[in-house]
N, C-alpha and C positions, 0 to 999 in steps of 0.2 A: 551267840546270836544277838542277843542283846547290845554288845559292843557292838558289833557290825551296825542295825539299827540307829545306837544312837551317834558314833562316828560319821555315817551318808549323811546325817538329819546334820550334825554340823558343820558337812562341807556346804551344805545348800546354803546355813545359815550366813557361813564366808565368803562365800562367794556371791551371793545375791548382795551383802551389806559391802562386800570389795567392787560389784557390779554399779550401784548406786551410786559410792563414793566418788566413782569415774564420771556418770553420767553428770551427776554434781557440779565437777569438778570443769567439766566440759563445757554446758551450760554456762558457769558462770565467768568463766577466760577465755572461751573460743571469740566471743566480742571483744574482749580487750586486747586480744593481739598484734591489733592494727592489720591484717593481713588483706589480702582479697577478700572477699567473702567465697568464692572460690574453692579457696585454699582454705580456707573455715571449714568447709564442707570438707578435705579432704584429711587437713587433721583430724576433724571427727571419726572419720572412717581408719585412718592409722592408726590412734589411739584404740578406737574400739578394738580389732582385728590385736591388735599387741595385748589388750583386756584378756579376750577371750583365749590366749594362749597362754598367760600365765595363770587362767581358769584352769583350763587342760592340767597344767602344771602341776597344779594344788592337788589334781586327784591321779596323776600319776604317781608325786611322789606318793602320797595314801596308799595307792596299789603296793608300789613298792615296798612298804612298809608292812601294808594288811599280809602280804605272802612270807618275809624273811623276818618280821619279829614277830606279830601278833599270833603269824598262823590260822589266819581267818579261813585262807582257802587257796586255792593253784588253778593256774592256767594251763590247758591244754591246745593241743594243734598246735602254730607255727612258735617257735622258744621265745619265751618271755624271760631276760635275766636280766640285760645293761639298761642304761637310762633311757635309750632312745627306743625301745619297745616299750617301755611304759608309757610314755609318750606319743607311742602310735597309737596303741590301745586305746588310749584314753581319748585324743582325737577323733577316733572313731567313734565310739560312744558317743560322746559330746556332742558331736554333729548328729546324730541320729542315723551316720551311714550303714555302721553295723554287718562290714565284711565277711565276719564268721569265721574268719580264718584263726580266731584264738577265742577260746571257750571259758570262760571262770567254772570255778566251780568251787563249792561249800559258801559260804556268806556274804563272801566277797561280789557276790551275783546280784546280792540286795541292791551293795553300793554301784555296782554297774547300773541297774537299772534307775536307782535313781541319779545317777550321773546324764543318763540319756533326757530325763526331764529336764533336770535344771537345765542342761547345756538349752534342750530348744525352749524352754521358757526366757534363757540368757540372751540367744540371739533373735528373737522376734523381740526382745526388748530393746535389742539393740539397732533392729531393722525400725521400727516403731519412732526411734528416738531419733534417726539418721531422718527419716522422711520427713520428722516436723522439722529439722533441721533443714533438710534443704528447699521446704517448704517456704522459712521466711529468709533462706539467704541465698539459695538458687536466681538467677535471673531470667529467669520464665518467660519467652518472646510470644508476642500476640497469639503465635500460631498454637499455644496452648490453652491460650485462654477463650478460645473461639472468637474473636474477633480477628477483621482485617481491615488493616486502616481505620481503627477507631469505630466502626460498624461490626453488630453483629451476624453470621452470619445467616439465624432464621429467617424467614419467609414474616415472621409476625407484627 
């Protein structure tokens, strides 16, 4: 149990410091690209979504690993054995969709569950980071900013 424990505590740790590294990374060469600003905006959003799937990744292969060496625990309902069920599993988790159609069971339930946090503390980070993002490189026409023609449009 205690593996289990501290195993979830470490994927949060990798992935939140692999989560950062990108945002980092993003921030500081999405400017230098020379591109649109646009397309700035659009790399962010491919890059992150690519983030988040080698997130998944990290704690699929874990699964994989916690059932065939460790022996932490087994899934029941629909068959969990090749790479792309662990995969699904763990997408699902991640997102917080939480289908049911595959059940842990024994310690491995820990790491599920704290799988489900990180992943949505991951993507409101990453929603969070997109929106100042397109914040200062969106092109935002008057009709957002409540003016028209240089007028606004209260009464005051």
């Amino acid at each position: 149990m205690i593996f289990a424990i501290v195993l979830a505590f470490s994927l949060v740790a990798v992935t939140f410091t692999f989560h950062y590294r990108v945002l980092l990374w993003l921030g500081l060469n999405t400017p230098k690209m020379n591109l649109p600003t646009q397309t700035q905006v659009l790399v962010i959003v491919v890059v992150l979504f690519l983030t988040h799937i080698v997130e998944i990744a990290f704690y699929a292969i874990t699964y994989s690993w916690s059932v065939s060496s460790l022996k932490l625990g087994m899934f029941q309902g629909a068959p969990v054995g090749d790479a792309m069920s662990y995969l699904y599993y763990s997408g699902v988790i991640y997102t917080t969709l939480g289908l049911g159609d595959i059940q842990p069971e024994g310690h491995i339930r820990f790491i599920t569950a704290m799988e489900a946090l990180n992943g949505f503390l991951l993507i409101t980070w990453s929603a969070s980071f997109t929106f100042l993002a397109m914040g200062r490189l969106w092109p935002w026409d008057d009709s957002c900013t409540g003016r028209i023609d240089g007028q606004t449009n209260s009464t005051d």
